[in-house]
Phi, psi and omega in degrees: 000160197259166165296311179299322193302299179310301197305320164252025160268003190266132183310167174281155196063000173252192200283148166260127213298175192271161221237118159343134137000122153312133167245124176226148191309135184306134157334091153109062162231163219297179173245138196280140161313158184264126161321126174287135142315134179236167217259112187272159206288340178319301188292342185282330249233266221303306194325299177292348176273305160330352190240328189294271184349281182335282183343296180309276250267316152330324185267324169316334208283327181299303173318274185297354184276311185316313178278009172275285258248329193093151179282334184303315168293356193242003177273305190297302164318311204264349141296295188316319188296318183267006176295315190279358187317286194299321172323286200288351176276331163299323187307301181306318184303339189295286186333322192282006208299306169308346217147091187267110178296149179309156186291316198253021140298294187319294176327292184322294211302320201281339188274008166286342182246012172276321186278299172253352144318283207257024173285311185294326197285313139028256196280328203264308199297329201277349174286303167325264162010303174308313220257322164301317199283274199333311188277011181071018180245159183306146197270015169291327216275349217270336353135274218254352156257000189222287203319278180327346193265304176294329209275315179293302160339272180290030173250319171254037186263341149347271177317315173343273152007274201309314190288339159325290179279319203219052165287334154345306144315345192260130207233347181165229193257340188294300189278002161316288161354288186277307173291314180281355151317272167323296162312305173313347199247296173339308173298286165352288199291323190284322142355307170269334164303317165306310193285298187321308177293303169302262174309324184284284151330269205300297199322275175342283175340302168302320186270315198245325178115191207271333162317297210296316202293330191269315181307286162337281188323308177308301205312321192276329144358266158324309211273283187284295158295330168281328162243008150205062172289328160269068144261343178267345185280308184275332172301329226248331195286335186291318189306341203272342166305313181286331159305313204299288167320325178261005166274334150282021186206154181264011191253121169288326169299315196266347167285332178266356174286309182303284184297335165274354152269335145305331174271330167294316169317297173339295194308296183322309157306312157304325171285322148323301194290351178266006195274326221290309170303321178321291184314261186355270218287346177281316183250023145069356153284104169270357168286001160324290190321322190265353180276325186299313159316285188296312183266041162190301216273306200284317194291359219253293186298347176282297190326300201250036188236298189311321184313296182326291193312317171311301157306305192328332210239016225247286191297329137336309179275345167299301170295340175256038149248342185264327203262015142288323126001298189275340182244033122316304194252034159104001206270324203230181182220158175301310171313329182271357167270312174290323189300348165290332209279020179182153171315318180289314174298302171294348144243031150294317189287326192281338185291302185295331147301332172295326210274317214267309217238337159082198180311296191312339174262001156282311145354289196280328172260010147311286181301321168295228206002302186300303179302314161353283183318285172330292183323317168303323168270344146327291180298338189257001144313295193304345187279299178317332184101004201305320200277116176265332184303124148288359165281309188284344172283329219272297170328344188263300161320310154270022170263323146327274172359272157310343185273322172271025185261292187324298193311294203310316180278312145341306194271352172279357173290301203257329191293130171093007183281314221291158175238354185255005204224105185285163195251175193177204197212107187270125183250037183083350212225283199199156176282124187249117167225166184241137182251181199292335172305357184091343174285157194232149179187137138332143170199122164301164216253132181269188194293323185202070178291183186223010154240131181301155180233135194251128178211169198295129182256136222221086192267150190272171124010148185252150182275184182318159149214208141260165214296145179111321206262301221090117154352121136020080165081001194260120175216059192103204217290185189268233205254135177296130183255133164357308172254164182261163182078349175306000000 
């Protein structure tokens, strides 16, 4: 007999029959994993031109940094350069909380933008340069006319990439960010090896000797990392506002539009911020330089250290508008939702896993928090309109699938440890529970607990959906219940 079944043979006002053992995974056995993809020849094929590409652009870069700069300079610039890295690749990561984009994405953007970002850029400037020198005008201009232009360009044609090929991974603007971040934090650093090592370091050495070389560095140090280490980080996060946006929207005018008023914005700004210095030294004022900072450039980076935060918290509030859908139709409990809707809730629910369930049930709601999400963003793709194709809906739907295939072995990991936690039955509506005095009663679901309680999930009639997809999860039998006979 079913759960639903019992519930409704029970009289009214009588006891609700009692509920099976929990069946939970034996003490130290492993927590279960999110289905692996597996690699078709395409994707093997697309990888090695990608690895390649990298590659090349790494051994140029090597090369040529080596015959400027010497080894000795490129050794020292490149311990200096790589000192602000992990700061700044932590900040993206900070952002990244909610739903932590693949490990080999992240890799890609940045060494895409350590390698091949500035290998072309490179070669175009130094052609520019060249092309300037012939026609007599100053190679200053190449700066504010050529750089900003290649550089922003070849920084985000990574992420580009991504959205293309893998928009799926594109989950909204936090991860635009966080990917033209990373490239750009790529850039950046092979960036400072030149100035450091090169201008800095080698320049001193030559002239005065190894004091003035050390001096120099520090100096330039300070200048380009310690006070505007996010300027290449901050031109590039506008393309990355723009990807974010066209991965999110069903309007074919504004996905193609939305990235190229973000790379033009990037360029603009860049080209300003390299104009500003130009300007000085031309008109022997250098408070140009410093009004232009302070009154454009800090409020543009305070403006868009707020956006981040805000957004940071944007798939958190995603999910408890959306993944109530699921616990309509039996999938989820109210409680497991609100434990989603912020960092804080969610590291309440892994602390209670840790109590009831040990490492492993730390595990398992890790992994249950992440698929949570991906769903949460599923669904609201589907709400948007994302899929135009029935190959991309028949995909989307089965990729639903699996995430509630996943959640149910997550949640059966941990659902039934607790012994302070009474059991029952969420019949969609309200909670039928038995507390240990043996008394049985309904109780509403409250407003905003932070761990989930584990009970029979029992789904009603499926609710609206949207056109194309089918209801919330329903592709067959309904959500695996805890117990057996359930």
């Amino acid at each position: 007999m079913t759960t639903l079944n019992r519930m409704a043979d029970t009289p009214p006002g009588g006891a609700l029959p009692p509920p099976s053992a929990p069946a939970v995974p034996p003490p130290g056995s492993p927590a279960p994993r999110m289905p692996l993809r597996r690699l078709g020849w395409r994707r093997i094929v697309a990888l090695a031109v990608v690895v390649l590409l990298i590659a090349a652009g790494a051994l140029f870069m090597v090369y040529t940094l080596g015959e400027s700069l010497g080894a000795e300079a490129l050794l020292v610039g490149t311990v200096a350069a790589v000192l602000p890295v992990p700061v700044l690749v932590a900040c993206f990561l900070w952002l990244d909380r909610y739903e932590p984009e693949p490990l080999k994405y992240l890799i890609f953007c940045f060494a895409w933008g350590a390698f091949v970002s500035t290998a072309i850029s490179l070669l175009v400037n130094e052609t520019g340069a060249a092309l300037f020198k012939s026609w007599g005008l100053p190679s200053a201009l190449v700066a504010v006319l050529v750089a900003p232009f290649i550089e922003e360009l070849t920084k985000a044609a990574g992420p580009i990439l991504l959205l293309i090929f893998r928009r799926r991974e594109f989950s909204g603007v936090t991860d635009g960010l966080v990917y033209c971040g990373l490239s750009a934090t790529g850039f950046a650093m092979v960036e400072n090896i030149l100035y450091l090592g090169g201008y800095g370091y080698r320049t001193g050495v030559e002239e005065y000797g190894p004091a003035t070389g050390a001096r120099q560095l520090i100096a330039i140090f300070i200048v380009r990392i310690l006070l505007f280490a996010f300027a290449h980080p901050l031109f590039t996060s506008m393309t990355g506002v723009g990807l974010g946006v066209a991965a999110r929207t069903a309007d074919r005018r504004v996905r193609f539009l939305a990235p190229i008023a973000g790379l033009l914005l990037a360029m603009m700004l860049h080209g300003t911020w390299n104009l500003l210095p130009s300007l000085a030294a031309a008109t022997g004022k250098p408070l140009i330089a410093l009004y232009g900072y302070l009154g454009v450039m800090v409020p543009i980076f305070f403006g868009m250290v707020g956006l981040a935060v805000w957004l940071r918290a944007w798939e958190g509030r995603l999910t408890e508008r959306t993944l109530p859908d699921y616990v309509r139709s039996g999938w989820l409990t109210p409680p497991e939702v609100a434990a989603l809707g912020s960092l804080g809730r969610r590291h309440a629910a892994r602390t209670w896993a840790r109590r009831v369930a040990g490492d492993g049930g730390v595990k398992a709601m890790r992994g249950y928090q992440f698929a949570a999400t991906r769903l949460a963003l599923l669904r609201d793709g589907m709400r948007r309109g994302l899929d135009r194709k029935p190959a991309e809906r028949e995909r989307t739907a089965r990729e639903e699938r699996e995430l509630l295939d996943a959640i149910s072995a997550y949640r059966s990991f941990f659902v039934g440890r607790d012994p302070q936690a009474p059991v029952g039955v969420w019949d969609g509506q309200r909670y039928h529970l038995r507390f240990p005095d043996g008394s049985q009663r309904p109780v509403d679901a409250p407003d905003e607990p932070v761990v989930p309680i584990p009970v029979v999930l029992t789904p009603p009639p499926p609710p609206a959906h949207p056109a194309g997809y089918g209801p919330p999860g329903w592709y067959g039998p309904g959500p695996a219940a805890p117990w057996p006979g359930a």
